[in-house]
C-alpha positions as CSV (number, residue, x, y, z in Angstrom):
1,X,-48.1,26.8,-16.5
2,X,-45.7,29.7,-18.2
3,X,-42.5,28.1,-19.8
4,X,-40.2,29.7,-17.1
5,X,-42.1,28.7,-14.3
6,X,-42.1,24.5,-15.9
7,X,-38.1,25.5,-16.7
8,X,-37.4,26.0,-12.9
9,X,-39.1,23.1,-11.2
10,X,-37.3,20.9,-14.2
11,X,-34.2,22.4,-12.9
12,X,-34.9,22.2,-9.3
13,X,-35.8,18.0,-10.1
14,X,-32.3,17.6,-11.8
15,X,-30.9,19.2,-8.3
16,X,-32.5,16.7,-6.0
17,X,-31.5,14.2,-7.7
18,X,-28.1,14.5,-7.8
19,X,-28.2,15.3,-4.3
20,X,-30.3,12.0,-3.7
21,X,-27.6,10.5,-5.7
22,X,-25.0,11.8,-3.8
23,X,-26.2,10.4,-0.4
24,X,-26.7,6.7,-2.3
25,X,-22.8,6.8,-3.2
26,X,-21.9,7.9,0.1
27,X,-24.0,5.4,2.0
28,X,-22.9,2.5,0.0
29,X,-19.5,3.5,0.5
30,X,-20.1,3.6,4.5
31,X,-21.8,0.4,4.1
32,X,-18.6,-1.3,2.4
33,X,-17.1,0.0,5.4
34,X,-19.1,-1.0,7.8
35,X,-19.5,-4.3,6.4
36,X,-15.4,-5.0,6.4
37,X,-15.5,-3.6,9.9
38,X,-18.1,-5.9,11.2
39,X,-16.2,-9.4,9.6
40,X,-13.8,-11.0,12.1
41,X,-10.3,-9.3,11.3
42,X,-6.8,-10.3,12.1
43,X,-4.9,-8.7,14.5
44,X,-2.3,-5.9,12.8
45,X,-1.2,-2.4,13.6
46,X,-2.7,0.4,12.6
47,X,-4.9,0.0,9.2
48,X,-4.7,3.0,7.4
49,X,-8.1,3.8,6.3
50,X,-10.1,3.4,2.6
51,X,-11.6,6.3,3.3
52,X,-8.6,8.7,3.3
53,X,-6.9,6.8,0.1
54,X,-6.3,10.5,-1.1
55,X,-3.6,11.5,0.9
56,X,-1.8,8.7,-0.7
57,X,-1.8,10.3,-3.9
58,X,0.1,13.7,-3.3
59,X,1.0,15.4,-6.4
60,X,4.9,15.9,-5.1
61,X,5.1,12.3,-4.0
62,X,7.4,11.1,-6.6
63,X,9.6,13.8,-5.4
64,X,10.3,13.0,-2.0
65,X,9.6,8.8,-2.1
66,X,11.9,8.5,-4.7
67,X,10.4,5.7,-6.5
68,X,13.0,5.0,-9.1
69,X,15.9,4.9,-6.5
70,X,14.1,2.5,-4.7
71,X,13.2,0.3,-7.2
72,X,16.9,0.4,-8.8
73,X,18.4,-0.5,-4.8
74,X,15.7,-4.2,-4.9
75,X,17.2,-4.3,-8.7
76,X,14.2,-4.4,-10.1
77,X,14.0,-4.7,-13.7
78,X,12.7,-5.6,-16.6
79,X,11.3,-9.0,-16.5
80,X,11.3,-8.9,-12.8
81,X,8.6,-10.9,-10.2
82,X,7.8,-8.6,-7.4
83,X,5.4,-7.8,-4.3
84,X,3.9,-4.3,-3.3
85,X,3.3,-5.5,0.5
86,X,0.6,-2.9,2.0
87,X,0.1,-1.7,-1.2
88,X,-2.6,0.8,-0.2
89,X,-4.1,2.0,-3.2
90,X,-1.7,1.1,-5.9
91,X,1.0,4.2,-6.2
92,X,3.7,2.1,-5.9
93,X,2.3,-0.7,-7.5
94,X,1.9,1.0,-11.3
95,X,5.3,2.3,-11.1
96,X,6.5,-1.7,-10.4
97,X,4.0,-2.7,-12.8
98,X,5.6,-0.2,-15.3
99,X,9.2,-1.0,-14.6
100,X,8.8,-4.9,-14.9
101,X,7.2,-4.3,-18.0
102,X,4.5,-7.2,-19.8
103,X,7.4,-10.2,-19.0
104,X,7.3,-9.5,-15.4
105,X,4.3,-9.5,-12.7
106,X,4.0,-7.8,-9.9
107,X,1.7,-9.2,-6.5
108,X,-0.2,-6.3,-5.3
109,X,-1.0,-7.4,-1.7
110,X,-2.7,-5.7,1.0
111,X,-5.3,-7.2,4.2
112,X,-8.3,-4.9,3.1
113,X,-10.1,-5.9,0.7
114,X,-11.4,-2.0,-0.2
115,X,-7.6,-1.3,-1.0
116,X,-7.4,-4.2,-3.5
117,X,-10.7,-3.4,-5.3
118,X,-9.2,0.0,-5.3
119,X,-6.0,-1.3,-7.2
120,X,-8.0,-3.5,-9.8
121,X,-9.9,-0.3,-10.9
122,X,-6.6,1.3,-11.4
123,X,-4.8,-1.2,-13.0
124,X,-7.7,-1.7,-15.9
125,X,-7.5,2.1,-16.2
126,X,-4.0,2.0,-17.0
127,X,-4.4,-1.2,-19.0
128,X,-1.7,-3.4,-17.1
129,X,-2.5,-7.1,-17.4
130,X,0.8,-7.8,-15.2
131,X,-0.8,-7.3,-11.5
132,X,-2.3,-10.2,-9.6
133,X,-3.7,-8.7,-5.7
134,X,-3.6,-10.8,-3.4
135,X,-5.4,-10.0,0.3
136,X,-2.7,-11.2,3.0
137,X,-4.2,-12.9,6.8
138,X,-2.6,-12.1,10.0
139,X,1.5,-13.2,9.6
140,X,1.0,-15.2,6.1
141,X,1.9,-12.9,3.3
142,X,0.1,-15.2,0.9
143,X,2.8,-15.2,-1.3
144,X,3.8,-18.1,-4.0
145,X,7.0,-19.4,-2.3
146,X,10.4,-19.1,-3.7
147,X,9.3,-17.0,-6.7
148,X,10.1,-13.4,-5.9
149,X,13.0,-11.2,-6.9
150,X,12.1,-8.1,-5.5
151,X,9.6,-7.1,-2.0
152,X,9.1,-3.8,-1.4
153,X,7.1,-2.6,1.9
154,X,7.0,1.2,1.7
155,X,5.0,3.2,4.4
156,X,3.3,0.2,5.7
157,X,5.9,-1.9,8.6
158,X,4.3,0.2,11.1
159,X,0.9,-2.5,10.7
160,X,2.5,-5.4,10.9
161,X,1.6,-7.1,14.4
162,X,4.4,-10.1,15.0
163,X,7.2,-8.5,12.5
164,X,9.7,-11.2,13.1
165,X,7.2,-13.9,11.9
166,X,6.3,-11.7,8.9
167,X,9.5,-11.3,7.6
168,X,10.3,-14.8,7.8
169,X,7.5,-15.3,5.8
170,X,8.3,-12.4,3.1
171,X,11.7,-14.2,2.9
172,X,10.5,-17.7,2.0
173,X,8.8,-16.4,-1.1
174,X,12.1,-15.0,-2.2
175,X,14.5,-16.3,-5.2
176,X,17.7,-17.4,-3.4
177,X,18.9,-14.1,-4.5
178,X,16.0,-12.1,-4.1
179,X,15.8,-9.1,-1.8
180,X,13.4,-6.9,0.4
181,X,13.4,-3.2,0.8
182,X,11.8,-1.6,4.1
183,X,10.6,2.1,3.7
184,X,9.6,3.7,6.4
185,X,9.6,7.2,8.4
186,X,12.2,8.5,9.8
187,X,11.7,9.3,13.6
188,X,10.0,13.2,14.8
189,X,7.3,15.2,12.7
190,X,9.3,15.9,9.5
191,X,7.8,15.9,6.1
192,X,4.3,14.5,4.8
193,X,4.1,11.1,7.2
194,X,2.0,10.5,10.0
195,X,2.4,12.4,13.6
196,X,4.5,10.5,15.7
197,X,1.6,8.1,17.6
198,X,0.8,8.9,21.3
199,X,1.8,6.7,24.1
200,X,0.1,3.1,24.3
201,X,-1.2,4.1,20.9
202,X,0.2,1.7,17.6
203,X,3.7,3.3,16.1
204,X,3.1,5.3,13.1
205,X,7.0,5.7,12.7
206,X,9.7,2.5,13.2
207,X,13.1,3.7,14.1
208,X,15.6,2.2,11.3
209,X,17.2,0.3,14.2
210,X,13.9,-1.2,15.4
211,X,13.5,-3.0,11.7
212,X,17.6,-3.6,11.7
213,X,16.8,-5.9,15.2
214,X,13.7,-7.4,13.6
215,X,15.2,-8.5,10.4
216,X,18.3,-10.2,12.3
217,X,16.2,-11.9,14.5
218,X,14.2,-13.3,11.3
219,X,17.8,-14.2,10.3
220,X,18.1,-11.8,7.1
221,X,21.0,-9.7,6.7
222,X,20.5,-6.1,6.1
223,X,23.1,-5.3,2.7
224,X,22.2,-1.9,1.8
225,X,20.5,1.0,3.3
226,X,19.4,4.8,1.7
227,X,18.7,7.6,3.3
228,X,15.7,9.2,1.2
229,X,14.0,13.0,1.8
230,X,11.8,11.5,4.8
231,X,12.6,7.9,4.7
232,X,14.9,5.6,5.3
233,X,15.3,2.4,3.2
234,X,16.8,-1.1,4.4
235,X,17.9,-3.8,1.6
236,X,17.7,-7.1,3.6
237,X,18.3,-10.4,1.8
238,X,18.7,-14.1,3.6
């Protein structure tokens, strides 16, 4: 067999099995999936999905979310105890991480597991040892109780099935002065949210004044507000 001829089926070898490779990856992912799918889930909104985890990670996001100015409107700071409630996989939760610095911690909670795992890899990459996850059930939070001086829920109210009951919850793991700051969509198509959801369909988008009636009725007081690109953020406190 010429050297050329022994060259090409080598080649062709490496080919397949990459390809086979490829198809392993992407099956065990699907089974992850399918396995979280087929365990008995609490009821919630609508989940957005592991598998589009990407379009969280937008390379202009810091411009229009406006992370610092959100952060700074909760007050939190250096040595701070936080929560990332929904946090997806982990955007928001590295820039908290990063602004509490090693004195502080920062909960990184979420109700699918895949999101979680996601935010562990991440953290070790960046070498944070200040983020604990925690995977939430149905209305608990799973949060430590009266420990928190900042929650921040950005992009993820919409999931949340009995709201009332939830912040309730997110406000008895609070400091007596600790604070919570809603972000969420602003009403229509504008900017890089979801489409507005079709009738009888799950919101995507929460009006400001839907999450103003839901916070009194959990008797919390709403103390600031900001209007961001896309967004709008609520500051509520007890």
């Amino acid at each position: 067999m010429s050297a050329r001829l022994m060259a090409g089926l080598k080649t062709r070898r490496y080919v397949i099995a990459a390809m086979v490779a490829c198809v392993f990856v992407g099956a065990d992912l699907q089974i992850r999936l399918d396995a979280q799918s087929q365990q008995p889930q609490p009821r919630h909104g609508r989940l957005f999905p592991p598998q589009d985890l990407g379009l969280l990670e937008q390379p202009d996001r810091t411009l229009w979310q406006k992370p610092d100015q959100i952060m700074d409107a909760v007050h939190v700071a250096d040595g701070s105890t936080v929560a990332d409630i929904g946090a997806g996989a982990g955007w928001f939760t590295i820039r908290l991480a990063q602004r509490v610095g090693p004195k502080g911690k920062v909960y990184a909670q979420d109700v699918q597991r895949l999101m979680l795992d996601a935010i562990k890899r991440r953290v070790q990459r960046e070498g944070l040892e200040n983020v604990t996850t925690v995977q939430a059930h149905g209305n608990d939070p799973m949060l430590p109780a009266k420990t928190l001086d900042a929650i921040l829920m950005v992009d993820a109210y919409q999931e949340v099935e009995n709201r009332v009951d939830y912040l309730r919850n997110l406000a008895n793991a609070l400091k007596p002065t600790g604070l919570i700051g809603i972000v969420n969509w602003k009403p229509g198509r504008g900017g890089p949210g979801p489409d507005p959801n079709e009738p009888g369909e799950p919101p995507t988008r929460v009006a400001q004044s839907v999450v103003e009636g839901d916070a009194a009725a959990a008797g919390l007081k709403v103390i600031d507000h900001e209007d961001l690109p896309y967004q709008y953020l609520l500051v509520l406190s007890r």
